[in-house]
N, CA, C and O atoms as a GROMACS GRO file, in nm:
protein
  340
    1UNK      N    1   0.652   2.394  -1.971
    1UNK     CA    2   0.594   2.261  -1.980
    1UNK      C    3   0.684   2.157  -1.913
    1UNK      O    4   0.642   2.060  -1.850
    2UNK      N    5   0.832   2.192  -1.936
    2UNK     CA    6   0.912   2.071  -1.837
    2UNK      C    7   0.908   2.093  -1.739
    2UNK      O    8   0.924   2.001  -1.659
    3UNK      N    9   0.884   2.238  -1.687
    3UNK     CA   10   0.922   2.250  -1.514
    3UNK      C   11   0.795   2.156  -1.464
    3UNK      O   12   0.810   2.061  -1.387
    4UNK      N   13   0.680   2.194  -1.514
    4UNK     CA   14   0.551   2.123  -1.513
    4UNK      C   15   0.527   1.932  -1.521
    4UNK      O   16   0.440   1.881  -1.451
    5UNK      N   17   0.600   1.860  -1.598
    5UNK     CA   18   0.636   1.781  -1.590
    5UNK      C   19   0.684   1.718  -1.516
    5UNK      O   20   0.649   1.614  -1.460
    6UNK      N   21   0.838   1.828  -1.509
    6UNK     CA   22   0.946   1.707  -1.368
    6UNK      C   23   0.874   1.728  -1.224
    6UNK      O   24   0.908   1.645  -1.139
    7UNK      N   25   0.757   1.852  -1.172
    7UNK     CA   26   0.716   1.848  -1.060
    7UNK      C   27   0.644   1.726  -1.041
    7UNK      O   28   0.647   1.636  -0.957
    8UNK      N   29   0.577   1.750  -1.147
    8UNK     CA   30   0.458   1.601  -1.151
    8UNK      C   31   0.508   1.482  -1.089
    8UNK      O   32   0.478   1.422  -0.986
    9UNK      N   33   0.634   1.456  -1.221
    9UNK     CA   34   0.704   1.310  -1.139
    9UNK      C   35   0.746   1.314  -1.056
    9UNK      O   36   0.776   1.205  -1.005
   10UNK      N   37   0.777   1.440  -0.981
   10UNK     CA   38   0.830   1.445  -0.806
   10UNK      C   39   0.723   1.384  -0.729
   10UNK      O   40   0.724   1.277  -0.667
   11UNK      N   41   0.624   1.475  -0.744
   11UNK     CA   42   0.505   1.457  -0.671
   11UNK      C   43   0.442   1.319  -0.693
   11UNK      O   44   0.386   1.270  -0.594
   12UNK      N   45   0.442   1.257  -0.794
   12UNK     CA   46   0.405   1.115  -0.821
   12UNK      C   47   0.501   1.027  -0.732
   12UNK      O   48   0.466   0.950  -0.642
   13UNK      N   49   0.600   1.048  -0.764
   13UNK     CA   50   0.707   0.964  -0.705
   13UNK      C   51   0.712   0.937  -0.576
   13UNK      O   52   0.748   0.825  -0.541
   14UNK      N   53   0.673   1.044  -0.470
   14UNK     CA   54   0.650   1.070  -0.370
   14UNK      C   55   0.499   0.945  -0.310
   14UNK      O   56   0.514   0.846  -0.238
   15UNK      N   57   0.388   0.989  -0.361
   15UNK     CA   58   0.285   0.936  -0.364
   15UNK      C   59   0.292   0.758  -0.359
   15UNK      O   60   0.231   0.684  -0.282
   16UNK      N   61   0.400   0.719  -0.483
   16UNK     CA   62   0.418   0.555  -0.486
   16UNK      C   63   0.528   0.509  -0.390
   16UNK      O   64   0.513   0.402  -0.332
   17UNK      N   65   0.646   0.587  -0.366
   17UNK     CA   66   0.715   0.532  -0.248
   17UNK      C   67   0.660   0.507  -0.111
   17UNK      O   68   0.700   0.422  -0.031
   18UNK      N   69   0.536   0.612  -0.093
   18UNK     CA   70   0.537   0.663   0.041
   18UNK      C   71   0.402   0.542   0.091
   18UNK      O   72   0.325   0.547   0.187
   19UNK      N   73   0.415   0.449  -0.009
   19UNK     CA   74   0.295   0.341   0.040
   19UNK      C   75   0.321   0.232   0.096
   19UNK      O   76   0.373   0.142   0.030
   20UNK      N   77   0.287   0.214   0.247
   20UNK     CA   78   0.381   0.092   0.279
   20UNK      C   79   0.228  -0.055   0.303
   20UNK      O   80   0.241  -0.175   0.327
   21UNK      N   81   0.092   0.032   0.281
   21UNK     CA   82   0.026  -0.082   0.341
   21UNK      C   83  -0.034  -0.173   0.182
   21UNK      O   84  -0.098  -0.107   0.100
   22UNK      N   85  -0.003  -0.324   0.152
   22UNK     CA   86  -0.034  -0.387   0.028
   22UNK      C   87  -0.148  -0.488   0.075
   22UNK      O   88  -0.155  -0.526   0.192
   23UNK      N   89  -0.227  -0.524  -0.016
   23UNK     CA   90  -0.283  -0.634  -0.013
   23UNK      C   91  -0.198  -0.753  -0.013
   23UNK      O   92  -0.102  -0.792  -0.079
   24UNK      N   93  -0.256  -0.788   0.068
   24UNK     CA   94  -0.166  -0.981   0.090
   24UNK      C   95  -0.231  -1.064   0.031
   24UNK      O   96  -0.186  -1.115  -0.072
   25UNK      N   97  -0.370  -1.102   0.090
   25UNK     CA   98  -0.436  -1.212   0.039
   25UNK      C   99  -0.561  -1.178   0.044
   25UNK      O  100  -0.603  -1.127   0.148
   26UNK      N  101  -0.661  -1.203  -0.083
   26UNK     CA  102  -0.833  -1.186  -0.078
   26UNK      C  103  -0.911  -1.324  -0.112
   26UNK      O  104  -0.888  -1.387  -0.216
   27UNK      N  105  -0.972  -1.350  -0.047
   27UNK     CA  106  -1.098  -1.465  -0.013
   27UNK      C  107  -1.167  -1.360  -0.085
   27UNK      O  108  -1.134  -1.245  -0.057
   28UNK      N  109  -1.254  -1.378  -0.169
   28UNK     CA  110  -1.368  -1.319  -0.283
   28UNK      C  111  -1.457  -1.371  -0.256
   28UNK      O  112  -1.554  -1.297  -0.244
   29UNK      N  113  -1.482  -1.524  -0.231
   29UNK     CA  114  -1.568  -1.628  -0.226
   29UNK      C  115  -1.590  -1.716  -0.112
   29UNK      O  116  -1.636  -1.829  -0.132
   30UNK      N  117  -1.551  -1.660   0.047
   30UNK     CA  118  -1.534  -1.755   0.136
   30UNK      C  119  -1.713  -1.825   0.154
   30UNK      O  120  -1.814  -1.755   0.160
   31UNK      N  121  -1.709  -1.990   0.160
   31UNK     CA  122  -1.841  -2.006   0.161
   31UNK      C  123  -1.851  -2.127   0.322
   31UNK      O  124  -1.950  -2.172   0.380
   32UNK      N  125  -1.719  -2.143   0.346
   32UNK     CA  126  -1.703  -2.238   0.461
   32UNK      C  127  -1.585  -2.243   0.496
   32UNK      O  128  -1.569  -2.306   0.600
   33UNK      N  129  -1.478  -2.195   0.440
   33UNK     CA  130  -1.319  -2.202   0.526
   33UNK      C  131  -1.312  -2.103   0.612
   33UNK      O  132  -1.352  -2.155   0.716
   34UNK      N  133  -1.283  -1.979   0.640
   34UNK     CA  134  -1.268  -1.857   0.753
   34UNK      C  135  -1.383  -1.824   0.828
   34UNK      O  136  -1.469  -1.778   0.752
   35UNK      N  137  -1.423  -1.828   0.955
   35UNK     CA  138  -1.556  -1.800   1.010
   35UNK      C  139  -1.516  -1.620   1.056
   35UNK      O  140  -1.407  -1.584   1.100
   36UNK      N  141  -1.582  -1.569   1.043
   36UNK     CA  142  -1.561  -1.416   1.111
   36UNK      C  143  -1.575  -1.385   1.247
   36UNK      O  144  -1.584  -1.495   1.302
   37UNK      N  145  -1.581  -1.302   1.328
   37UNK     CA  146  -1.656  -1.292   1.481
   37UNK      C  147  -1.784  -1.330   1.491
   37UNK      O  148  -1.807  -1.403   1.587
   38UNK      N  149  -1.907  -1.293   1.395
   38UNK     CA  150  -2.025  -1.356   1.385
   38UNK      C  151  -2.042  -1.492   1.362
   38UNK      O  152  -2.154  -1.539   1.377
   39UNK      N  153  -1.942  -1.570   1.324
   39UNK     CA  154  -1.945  -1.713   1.209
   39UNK      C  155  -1.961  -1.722   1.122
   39UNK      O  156  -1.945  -1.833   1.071
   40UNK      N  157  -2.006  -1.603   1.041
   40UNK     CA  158  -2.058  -1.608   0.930
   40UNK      C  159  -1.871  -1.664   0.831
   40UNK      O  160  -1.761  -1.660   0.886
   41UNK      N  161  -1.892  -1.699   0.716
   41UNK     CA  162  -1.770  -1.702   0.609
   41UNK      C  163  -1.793  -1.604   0.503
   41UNK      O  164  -1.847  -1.619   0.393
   42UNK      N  165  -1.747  -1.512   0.553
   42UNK     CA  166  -1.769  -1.367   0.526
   42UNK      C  167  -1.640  -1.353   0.446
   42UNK      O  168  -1.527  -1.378   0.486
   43UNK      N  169  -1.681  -1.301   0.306
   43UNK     CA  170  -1.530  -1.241   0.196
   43UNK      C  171  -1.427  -1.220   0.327
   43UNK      O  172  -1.446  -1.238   0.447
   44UNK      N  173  -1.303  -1.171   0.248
   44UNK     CA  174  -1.189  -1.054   0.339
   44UNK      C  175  -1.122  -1.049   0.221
   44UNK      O  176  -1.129  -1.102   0.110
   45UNK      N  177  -1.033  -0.941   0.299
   45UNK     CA  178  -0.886  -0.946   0.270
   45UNK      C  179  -0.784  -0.902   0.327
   45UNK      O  180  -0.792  -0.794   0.384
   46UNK      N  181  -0.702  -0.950   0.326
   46UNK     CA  182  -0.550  -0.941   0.447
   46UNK      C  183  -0.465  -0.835   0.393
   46UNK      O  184  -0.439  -0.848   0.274
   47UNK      N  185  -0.413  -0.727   0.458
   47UNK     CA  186  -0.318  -0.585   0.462
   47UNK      C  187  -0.223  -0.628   0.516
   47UNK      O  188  -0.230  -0.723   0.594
   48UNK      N  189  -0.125  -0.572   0.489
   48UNK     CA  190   0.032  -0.555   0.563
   48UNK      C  191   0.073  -0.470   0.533
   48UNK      O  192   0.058  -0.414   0.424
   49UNK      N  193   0.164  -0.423   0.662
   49UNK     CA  194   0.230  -0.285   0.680
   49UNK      C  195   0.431  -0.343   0.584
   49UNK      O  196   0.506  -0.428   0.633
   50UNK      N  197   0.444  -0.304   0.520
   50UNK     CA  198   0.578  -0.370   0.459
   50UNK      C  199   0.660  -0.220   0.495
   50UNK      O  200   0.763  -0.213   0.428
   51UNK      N  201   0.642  -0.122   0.567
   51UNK     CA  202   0.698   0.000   0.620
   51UNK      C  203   0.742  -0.020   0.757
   51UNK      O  204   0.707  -0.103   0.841
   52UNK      N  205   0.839   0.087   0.762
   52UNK     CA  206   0.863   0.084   0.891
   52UNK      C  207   0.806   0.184   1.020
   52UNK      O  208   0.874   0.217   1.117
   53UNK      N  209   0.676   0.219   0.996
   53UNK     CA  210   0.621   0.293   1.039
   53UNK      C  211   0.481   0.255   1.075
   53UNK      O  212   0.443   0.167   0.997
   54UNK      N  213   0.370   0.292   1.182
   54UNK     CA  214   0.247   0.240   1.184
   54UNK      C  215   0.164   0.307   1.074
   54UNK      O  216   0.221   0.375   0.989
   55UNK      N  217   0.040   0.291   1.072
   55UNK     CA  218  -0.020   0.376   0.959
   55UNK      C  219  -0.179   0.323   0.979
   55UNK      O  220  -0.209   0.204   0.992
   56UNK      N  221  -0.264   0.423   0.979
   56UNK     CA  222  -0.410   0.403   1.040
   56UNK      C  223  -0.472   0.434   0.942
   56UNK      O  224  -0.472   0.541   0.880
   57UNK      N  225  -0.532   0.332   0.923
   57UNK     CA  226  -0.588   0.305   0.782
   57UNK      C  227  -0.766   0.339   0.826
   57UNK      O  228  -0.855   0.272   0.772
   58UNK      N  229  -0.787   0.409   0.891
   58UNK     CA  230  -0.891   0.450   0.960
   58UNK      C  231  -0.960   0.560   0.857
   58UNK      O  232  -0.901   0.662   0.821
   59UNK      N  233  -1.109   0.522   0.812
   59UNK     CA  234  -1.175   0.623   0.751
   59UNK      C  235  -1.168   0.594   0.575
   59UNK      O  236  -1.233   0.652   0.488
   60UNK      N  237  -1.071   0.489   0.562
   60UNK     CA  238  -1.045   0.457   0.451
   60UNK      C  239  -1.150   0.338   0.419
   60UNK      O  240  -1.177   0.253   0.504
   61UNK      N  241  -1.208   0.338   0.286
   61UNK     CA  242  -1.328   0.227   0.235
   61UNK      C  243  -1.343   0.100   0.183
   61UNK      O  244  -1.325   0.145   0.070
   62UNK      N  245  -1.356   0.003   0.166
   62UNK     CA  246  -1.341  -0.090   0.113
   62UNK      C  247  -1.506  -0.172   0.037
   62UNK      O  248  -1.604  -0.209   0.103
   63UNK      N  249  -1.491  -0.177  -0.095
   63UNK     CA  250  -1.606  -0.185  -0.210
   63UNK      C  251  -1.588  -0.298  -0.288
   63UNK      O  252  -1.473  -0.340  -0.302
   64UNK      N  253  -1.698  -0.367  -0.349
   64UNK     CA  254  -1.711  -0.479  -0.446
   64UNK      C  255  -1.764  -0.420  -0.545
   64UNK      O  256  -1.752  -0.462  -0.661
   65UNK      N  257  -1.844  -0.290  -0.504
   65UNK     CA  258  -1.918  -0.219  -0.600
   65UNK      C  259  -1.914  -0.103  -0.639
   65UNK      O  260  -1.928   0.000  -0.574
   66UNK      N  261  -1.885  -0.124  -0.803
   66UNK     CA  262  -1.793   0.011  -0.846
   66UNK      C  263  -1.943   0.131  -0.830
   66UNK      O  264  -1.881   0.237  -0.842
   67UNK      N  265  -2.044   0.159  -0.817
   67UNK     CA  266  -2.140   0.210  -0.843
   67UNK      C  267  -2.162   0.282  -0.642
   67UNK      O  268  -2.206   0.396  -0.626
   68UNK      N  269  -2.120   0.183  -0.507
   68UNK     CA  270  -2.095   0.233  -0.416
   68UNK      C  271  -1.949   0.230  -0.377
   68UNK      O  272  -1.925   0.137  -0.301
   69UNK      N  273  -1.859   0.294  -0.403
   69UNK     CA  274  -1.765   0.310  -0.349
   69UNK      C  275  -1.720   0.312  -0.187
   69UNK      O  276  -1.608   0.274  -0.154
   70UNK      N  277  -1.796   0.350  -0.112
   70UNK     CA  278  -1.853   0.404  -0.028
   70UNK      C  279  -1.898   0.262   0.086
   70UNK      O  280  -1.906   0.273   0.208
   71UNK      N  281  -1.923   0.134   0.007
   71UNK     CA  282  -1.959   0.018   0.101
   71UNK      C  283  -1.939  -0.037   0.188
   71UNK      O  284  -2.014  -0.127   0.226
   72UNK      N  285  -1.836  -0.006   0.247
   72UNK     CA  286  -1.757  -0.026   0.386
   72UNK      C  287  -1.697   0.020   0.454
   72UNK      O  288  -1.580   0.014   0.416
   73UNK      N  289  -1.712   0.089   0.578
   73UNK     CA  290  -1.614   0.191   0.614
   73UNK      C  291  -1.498   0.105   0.712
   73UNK      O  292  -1.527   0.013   0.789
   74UNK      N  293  -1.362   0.160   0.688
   74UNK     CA  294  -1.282   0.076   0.833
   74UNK      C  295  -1.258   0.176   0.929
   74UNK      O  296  -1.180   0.267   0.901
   75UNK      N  297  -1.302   0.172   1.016
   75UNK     CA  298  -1.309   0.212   1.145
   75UNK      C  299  -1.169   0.194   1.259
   75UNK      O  300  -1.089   0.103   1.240
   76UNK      N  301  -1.161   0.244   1.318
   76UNK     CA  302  -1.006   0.235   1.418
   76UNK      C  303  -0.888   0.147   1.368
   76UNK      O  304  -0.874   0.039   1.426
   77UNK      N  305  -0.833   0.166   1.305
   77UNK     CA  306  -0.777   0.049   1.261
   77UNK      C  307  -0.626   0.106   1.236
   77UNK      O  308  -0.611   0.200   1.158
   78UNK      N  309  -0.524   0.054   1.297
   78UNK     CA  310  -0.369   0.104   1.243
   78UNK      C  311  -0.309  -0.065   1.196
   78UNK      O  312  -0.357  -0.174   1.229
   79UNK      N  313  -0.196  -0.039   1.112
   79UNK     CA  314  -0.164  -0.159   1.112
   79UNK      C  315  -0.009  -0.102   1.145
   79UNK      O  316   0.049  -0.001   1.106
   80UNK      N  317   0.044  -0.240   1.257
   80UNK     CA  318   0.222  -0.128   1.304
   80UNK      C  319   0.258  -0.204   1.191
   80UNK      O  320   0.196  -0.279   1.115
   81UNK      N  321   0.427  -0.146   1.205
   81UNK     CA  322   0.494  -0.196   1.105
   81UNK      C  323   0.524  -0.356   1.087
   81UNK      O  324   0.536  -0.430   1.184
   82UNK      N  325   0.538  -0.410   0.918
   82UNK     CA  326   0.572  -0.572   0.974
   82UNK      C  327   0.448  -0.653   0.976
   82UNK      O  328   0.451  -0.768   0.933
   83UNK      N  329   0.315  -0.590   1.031
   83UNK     CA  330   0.227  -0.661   1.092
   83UNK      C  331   0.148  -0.673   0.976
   83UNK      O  332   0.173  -0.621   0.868
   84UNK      N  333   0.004  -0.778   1.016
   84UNK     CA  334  -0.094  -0.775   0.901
   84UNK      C  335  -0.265  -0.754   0.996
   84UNK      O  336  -0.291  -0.758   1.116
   85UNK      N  337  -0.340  -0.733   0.886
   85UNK     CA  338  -0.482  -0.698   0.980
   85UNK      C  339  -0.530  -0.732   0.860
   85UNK      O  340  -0.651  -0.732   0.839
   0.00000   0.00000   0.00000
């Protein structure tokens, strides 16, 4: 049961260090401050790479709705290190 344990927290440990991209900032409610490529004032939210490495956040989803998980796909997308998208 301990060997079972301390792998776990290896493997956990691993999992939370090894994350370098965070949410920065979310607009929930944009209704007239940020225009998008369309114009529309379309929600967001801002990523940053706080790693020193790029990381392609490509294929990964983004949802308002716990019922579609599934509601947005991001498409080509790396963020280098440092940077935000």
């Amino acid at each position: 049961m301990v060997k079972h344990l301390l792998l776990l927290l290896l493997l956990a440990s691993h999992f939370i260090f090894a994350q370098s991209v965070v949410i920065n900032e979310v607009v929930s409610s944009n209704k007239e401050t940020i225009l998008d490529e369309d114009g529309d004032a379309s929600d967001w939210i801002e990523l940053y790479n706080v790693g020193n490495e790029q990381v392609s956040i490509s294929g990964f989803y983004i949802s308002d709705d716990p019922n579609n998980a599934k509601k947005w796909q991001i498409e080509n997308a790396v963020i280098e290190p440092l940077e935000f998208l």
